[in-house]
C-alpha positions in Angstrom: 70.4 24.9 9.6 68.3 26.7 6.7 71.9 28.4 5.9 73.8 25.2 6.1 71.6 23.7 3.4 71.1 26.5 1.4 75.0 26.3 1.1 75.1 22.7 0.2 73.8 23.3 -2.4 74.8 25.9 -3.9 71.7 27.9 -3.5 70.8 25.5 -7.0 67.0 25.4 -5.9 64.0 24.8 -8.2 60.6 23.1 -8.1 59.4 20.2 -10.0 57.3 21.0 -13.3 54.8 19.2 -14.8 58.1 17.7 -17.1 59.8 16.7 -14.6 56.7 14.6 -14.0 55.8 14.1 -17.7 59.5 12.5 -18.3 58.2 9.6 -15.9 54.7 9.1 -16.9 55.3 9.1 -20.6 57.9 6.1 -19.9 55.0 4.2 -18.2 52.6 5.0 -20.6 54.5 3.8 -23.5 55.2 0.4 -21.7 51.6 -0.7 -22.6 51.8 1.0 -26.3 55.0 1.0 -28.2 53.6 1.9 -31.7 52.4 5.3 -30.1 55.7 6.4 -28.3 57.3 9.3 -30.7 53.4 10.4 -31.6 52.6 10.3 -27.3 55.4 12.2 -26.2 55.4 14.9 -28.6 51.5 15.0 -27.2 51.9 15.2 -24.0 54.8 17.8 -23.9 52.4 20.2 -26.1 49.5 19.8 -24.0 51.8 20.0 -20.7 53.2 23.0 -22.5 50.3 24.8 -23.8 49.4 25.2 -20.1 52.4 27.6 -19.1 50.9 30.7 -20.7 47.3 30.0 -18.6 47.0 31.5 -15.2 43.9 28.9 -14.9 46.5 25.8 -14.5 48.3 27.6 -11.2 45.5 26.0 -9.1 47.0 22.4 -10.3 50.5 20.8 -9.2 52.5 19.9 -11.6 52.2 16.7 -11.3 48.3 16.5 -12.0 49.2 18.4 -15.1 51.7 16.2 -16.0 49.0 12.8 -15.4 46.7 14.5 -17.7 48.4 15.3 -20.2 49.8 12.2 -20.9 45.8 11.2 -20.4 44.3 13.5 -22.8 47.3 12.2 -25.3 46.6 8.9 -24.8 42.6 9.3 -25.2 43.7 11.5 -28.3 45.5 9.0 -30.1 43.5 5.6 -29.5 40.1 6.5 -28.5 39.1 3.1 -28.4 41.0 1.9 -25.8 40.9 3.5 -22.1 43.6 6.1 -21.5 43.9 4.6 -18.0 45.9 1.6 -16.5 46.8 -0.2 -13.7 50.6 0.9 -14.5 49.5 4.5 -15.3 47.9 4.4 -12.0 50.7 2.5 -10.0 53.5 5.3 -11.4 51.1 8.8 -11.2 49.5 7.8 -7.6 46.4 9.2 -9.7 43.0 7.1 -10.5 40.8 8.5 -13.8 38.2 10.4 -11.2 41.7 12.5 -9.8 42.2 13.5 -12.9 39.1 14.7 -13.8 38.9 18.5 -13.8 42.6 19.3 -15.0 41.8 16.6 -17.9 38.6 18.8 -18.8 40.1 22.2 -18.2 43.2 20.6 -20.5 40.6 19.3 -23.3 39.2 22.7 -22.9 42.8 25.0 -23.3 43.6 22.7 -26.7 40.1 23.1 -28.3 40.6 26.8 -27.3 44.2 27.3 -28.6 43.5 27.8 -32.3 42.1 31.3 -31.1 45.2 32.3 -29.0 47.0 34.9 -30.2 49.5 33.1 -28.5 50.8 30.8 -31.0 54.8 30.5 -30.3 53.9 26.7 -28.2 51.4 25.7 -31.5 53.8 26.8 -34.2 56.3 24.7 -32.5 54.4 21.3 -32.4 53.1 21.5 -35.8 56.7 21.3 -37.0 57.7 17.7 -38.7 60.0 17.0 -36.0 57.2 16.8 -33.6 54.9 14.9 -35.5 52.7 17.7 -36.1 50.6 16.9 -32.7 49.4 20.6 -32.7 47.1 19.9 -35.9 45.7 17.1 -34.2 41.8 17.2 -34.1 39.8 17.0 -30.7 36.8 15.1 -30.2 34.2 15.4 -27.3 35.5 14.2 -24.6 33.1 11.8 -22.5 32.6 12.1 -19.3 32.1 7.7 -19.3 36.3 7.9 -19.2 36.3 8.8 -15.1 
């Protein structure tokens, strides 16, 4: 049966990645905030991204990355509004408190990544065609938000 499947199709196998994920969350994210659409997806793929070259992230599915980075982007770019919603929550199957750890280990990677000498993902996100998210600042993040 494994054979029969396989030859289906076409042996064309992959696993989802946290943009599979991200494609999907960003649209649900920028129902509740329009003005922030360009800004928040260029965001979330460079956090989502920045986590490809850290064997720290393997412990998280793709999906969890994928919820918070589009978190992290959101709390980024209006802090004073949650990052969290009811739709967020309805289209990620995540709640703030899920998100929790790979949010903090995220915050953590971005406020470390100015001393990476691993600088092909920043490079590319602080190019105008990304909004230059990677020379975005970032604040404490409180632990109030879960």
């Amino acid at each position: 049966m494994e054979s029969q499947v396989l030859n289906i199709l076409n042996f064309h196998l992959s696993p989802p990645t946290a943009q599979t994920f991200l494609r999907r969350f960003i649209r649900a994210a920028q129902a509740s905030h329009q003005s922030l659409s360009l800004e928040l997806e260029c965001l979330a793929s460079y956090l989502a991204e920045l986590t490809l070259i850290d064997y720290n992230f393997l412990v998280f599915v793709p999906s969890n990355i994928a919820a918070a980075a589009v978190f992290l982007a959101r709390w980024m770019l209006d802090q004073p509004g949650h990052p969290w919603n009811r739709t967020l929550e309805h289209y990620t199957n995540y709640k703030p408190l899920d998100l929790k750890n790979t949010v903090f280990a995220l915050h953590g990677l971005h406020l470390s990544d100015s001393n990476s000498p691993l600088t092909v993902i920043r490079t590319k996100y602080k190019q105008d065609k990304f909004n230059r998210v990677a020379s975005l600042p970032s604040r404490e993040l409180p632990e109030t938000l879960f």
